[in-house]
C-alpha positions in Angstrom: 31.9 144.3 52.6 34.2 144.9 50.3 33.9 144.7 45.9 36.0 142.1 44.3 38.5 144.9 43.1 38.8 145.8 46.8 38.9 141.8 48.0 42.0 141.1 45.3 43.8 143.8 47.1 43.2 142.3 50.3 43.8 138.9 49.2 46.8 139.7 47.1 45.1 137.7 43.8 43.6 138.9 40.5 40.4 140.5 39.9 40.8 137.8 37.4 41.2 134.9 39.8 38.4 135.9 41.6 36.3 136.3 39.1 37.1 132.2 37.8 36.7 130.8 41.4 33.1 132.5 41.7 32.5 130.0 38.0 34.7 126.7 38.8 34.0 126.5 42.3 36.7 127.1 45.3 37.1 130.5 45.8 36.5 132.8 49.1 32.5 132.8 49.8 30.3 135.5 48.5 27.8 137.8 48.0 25.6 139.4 45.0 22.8 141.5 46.4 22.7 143.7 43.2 25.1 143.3 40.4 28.0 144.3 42.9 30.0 141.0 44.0 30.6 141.8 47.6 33.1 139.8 49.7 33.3 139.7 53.8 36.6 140.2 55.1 35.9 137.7 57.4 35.0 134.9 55.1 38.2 136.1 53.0 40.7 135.4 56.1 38.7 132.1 56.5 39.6 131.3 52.7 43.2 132.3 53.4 43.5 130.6 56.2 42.4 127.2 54.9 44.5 127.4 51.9 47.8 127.6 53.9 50.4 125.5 52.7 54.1 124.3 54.6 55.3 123.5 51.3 54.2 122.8 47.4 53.8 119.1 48.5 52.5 119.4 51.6 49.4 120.3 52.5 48.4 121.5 56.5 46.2 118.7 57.5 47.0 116.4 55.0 46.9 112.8 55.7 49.5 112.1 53.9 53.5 114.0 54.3 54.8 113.9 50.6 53.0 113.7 47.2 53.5 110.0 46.1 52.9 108.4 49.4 49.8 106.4 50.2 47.1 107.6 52.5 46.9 104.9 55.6 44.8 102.0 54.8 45.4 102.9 51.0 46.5 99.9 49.4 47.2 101.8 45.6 
């Protein structure tokens, strides 16, 4: 387990970013057993690894290729 000082090292963010996706929502999964944050290295490569990107417009599994476009069946 590593503290969140540790996990920004291994994740190459902030303390700082961390410390906002644990309020708005989105970030890596964690833990708080005491007052220690404590992240798994595990769930950390699992947050990386879902937030891979091809490009700034495309995201990997997208249903859609380029911002703009239309989902299928999306009439907008």
């Amino acid at each position: 387990m590593l503290r969140t000082e540790a996990a920004a090292r291994y994740t190459g963010l902030s303390v700082s970013t961390l410390e906002k996706l644990r309020i708005a929502g989105g970030g890596p999964i964690y833990c708080q057993p005491t007052r220690a944050v404590l992240y798994d290295p595990d769930d950390l490569d699992r947050w990386l690894a879902s937030h891979r990107r091809s490009s700034t417009s495309v995201r990997i599994g997208a249903s859609h290729d380029r911002v703009g476009e239309n989902k299928e069946g999306d009439d907008a």
